[in-house]
N, C-alpha and C positions, 0 to 999 in steps of 0.2 A: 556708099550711101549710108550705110550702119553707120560707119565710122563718123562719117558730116555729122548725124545726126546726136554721137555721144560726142562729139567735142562743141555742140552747141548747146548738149544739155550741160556740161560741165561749167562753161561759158555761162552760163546764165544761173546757175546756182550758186559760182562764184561773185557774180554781179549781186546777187539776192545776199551772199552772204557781206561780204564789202559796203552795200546800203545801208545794212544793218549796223555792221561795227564802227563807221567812221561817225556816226551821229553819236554814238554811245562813248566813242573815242573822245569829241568835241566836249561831249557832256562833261565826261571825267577832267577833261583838262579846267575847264570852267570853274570847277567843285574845287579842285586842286589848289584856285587860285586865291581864295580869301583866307582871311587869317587861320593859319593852322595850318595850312596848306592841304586839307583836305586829309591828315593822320591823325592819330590817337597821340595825341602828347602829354605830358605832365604827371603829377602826384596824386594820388589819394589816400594818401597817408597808409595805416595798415590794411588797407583796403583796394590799394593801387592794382593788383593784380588778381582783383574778382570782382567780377564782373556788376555794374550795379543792376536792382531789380529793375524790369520792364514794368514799362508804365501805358498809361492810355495814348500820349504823345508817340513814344517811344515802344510799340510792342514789341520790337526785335532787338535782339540781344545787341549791347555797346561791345564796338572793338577792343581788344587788349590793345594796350601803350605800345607804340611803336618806339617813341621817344620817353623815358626817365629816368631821373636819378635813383628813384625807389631801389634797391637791391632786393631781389627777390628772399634771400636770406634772412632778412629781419623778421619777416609775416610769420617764415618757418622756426623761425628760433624762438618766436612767441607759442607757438604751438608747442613745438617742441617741451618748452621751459612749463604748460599746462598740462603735457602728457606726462612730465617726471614730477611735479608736486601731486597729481592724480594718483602716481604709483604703475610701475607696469610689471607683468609676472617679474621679468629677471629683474628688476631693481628694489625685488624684496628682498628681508631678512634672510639671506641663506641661501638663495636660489642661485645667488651670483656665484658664492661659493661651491654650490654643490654643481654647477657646469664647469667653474672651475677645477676643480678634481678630478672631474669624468676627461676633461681634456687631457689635464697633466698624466693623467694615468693613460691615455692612449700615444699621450709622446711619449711618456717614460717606456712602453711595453716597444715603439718601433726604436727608439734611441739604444734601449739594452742590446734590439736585435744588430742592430748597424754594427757594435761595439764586440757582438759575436761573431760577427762578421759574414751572417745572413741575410744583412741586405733592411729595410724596413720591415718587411714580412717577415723575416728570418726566426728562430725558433718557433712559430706557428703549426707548425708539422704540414707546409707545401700548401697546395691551393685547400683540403679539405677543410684545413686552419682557417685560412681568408674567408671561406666561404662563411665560417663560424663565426670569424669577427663581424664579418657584416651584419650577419642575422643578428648580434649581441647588439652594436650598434643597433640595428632599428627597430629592435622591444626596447633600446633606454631612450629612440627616440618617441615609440608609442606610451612610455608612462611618460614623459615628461609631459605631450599632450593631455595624455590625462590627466596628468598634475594642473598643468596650465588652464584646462576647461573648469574643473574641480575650484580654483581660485577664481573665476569669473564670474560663477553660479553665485558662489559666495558673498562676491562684494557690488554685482552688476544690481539690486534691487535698491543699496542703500546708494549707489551712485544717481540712480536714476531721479529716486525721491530727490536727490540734493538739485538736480537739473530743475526740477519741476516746482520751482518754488512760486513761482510768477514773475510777474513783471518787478522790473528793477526800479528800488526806492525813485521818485523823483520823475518816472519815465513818463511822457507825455503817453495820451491815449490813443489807441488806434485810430487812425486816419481813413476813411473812407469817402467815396466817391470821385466824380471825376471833373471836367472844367465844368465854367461855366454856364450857362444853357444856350450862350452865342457861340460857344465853344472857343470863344477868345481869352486869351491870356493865361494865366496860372489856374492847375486847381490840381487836389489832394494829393490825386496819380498814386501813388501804392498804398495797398490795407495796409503794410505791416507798419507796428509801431515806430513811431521816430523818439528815442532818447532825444533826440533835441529839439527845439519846437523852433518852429518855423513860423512867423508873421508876416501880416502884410507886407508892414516895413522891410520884410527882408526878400519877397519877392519885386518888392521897387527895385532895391540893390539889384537884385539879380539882372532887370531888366532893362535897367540902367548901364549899368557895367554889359552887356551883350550891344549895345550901340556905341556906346563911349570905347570900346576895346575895338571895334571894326572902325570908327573912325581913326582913332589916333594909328590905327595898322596903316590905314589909307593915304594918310598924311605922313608915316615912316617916321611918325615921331617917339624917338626910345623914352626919352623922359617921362612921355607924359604914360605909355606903357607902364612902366617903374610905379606909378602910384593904381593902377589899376591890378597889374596880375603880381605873383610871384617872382621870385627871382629868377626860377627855373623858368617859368612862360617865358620871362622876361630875354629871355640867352634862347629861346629858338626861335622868336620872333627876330629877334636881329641877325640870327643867324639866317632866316628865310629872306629878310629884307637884304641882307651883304649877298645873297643870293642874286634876286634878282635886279641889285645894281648891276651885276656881272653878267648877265643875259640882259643888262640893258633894257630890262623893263619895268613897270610899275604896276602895280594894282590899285584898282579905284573900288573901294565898294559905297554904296550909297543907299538909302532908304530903307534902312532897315527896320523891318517890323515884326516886333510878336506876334505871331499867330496862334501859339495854346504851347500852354509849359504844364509839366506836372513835376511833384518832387520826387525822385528815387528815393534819396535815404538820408538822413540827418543825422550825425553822433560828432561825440567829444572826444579828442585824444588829447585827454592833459589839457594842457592849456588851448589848446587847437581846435573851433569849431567846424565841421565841416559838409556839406551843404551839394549832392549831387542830383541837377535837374536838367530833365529833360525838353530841350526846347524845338519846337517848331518855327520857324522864320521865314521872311523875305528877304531879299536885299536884291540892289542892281550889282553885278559882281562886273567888273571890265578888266582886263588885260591890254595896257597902250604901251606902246613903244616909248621911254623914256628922252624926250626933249623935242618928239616930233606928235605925242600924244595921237598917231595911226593905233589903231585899233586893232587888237594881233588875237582875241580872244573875246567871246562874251558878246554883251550888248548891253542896250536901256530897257530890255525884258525882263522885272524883276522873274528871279526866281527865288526855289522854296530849295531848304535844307534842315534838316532833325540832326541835332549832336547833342550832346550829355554834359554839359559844362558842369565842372566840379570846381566848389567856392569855398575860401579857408577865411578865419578870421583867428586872431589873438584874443585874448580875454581883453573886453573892452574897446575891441578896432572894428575895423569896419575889413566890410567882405572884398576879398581879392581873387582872382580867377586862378585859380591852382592846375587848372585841367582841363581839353577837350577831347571827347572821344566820337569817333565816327560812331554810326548805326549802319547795321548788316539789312 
């Protein structure tokens, strides 16, 4: 009787659990199927691999790149190439030197011993020696600390003053507030300042190119992709579309609509403007079977989806979709 009764609770907590995941399952496949396929793809120049700021559209944090070219090495080799014109302890005057020495003098002391044929330890006088070396080693590595704190003290207030100069020549002002009061379409989304100013004009682009990109997806047309995203977009969309020629299916999306954008962040690299915001939408998303148009996915229920689209332009061009990132 026990037993009846724990394999009918098991039985039904299983059902409860199965309820639960095959809708959430559906759901995910649905999301999967519009353009992007439902991942983080593309560039964002030196900024591909951090994260952009949460906005009012957008409170939770964007996915990292599933898909880029980006090389994670460049971002760090910029830093990198900032932390050595800053200066750091060893790549001062002398310091490189003088760990140089302290080294060679600890090879030269085990090389002599090898050569006397004590072994690296060898003329130490046995373990009371090693024990000595150590303790020597770690007072030259507590001055070196203190060396190293003592150089910090030093030069950390004039670094600081040079950080704190304010806003950079040219930089637009800080951005505040949120959408509209319908709560539709574009509005400021993040306080912090944008070096690069963002206009109307360039939220049309934006809102433009988020329909013109779902349709020409829909339609499987690469060309007309080609003058809307990047190159990069441009090679995994075709790569998602050679996909599901191959599972023999299509994607249809349709009616797509703004519902509230805000801007993450605006800057220039070089000649490269570039422009990440955060969007809220509609569309009808479908999944048909290719040449019998049966219906494998989806419906005529629009639904809603939040992703980050990242927009680049050249000096003088006009804006191209460099980037989509999912929201957690």
């Amino acid at each position: 009787m026990n037993f009846s009764q724990r394999t009918r609770g098991i039985v039904r907590a299983f059902a409860i659990v199965l309820s639960l995941a095959v809708p959430a399952a559906m759901a995910i496949t649905a999301a999967d199927a519009r353009v992007g396929g439902g991942s983080s793809s593309g560039s964002r120049g030196s900024k591909t691999y951090s994260a952009p700021p949460s906005t009012t559209t957008a409170p939770n944090a964007a996915q990292p790149m599933n898909r880029t070219f980006s090389q994670p090495g460049a971002p760090a080799a910029a830093g990198a190439a900032a932390g050595a014109a800053k200066g750091g302890f060893f790549s001062r005057p002398g310091m490189g030197m003088m760990m140089g020495g302290l080294a060679a003098g600890f090879l030269g002391a085990g090389l002599f011993g090898m050569l006397s044929g004590g072994g690296l330890a060898g003329g130490l006088g046995g373990l009371a020696s090693i024990i000595g070396l150590v303790l020597q080693i770690g007072l030259i590595l507590i001055v070196v600390k203190l060396a190293m704190s003592w150089w910090q003290r030093r030069h950390t207030p004039a670094n600081a003053y040079a950080n704190n100069t304010g806003p950079a020549a040219g930089s637009a002002p800080p951005q505040t507030g949120g959408g509209f009061g319908s709560g539709m379409g574009f509005g400021l989304g993040s306080s912090t300042p944008a070096p690069l100013e963002i206009g109307p004009s360039d939220y049309e682009a934006f809102e433009r190119l988020l329909g013109d990109v779902q349709a020409a997806w829909s339609n499987e047309d690469v060309a007309k992709l080609h003058t809307l995203a990047t190159p990069e977009m441009v090679s995994y969309f075709t790569k998602d579309l050679e996909q599901n020629k191959a599972n023999n299916d299509i994607n249809k999306t349709s009616d797509v609509k703004l519902l509230q954008g805000d801007l993450a962040e605006a800057w220039r690299e070089g000649q490269t403007d570039y422009a990440s915001v955060a969007m809220r939408f509609s569309l009808v998303d479908k999944t048909l079977e290719r040449g019998t148009n049966r219906l494998i996915s989806g419906s005529d229920t629009p639904i809603e989806a939040t992703e980050v689209w990242t927009f680049a332009r050249q000096s003088g061009g006009h804006w191209e979709l460099s980037a989509i990132q999912q929201t957690n």
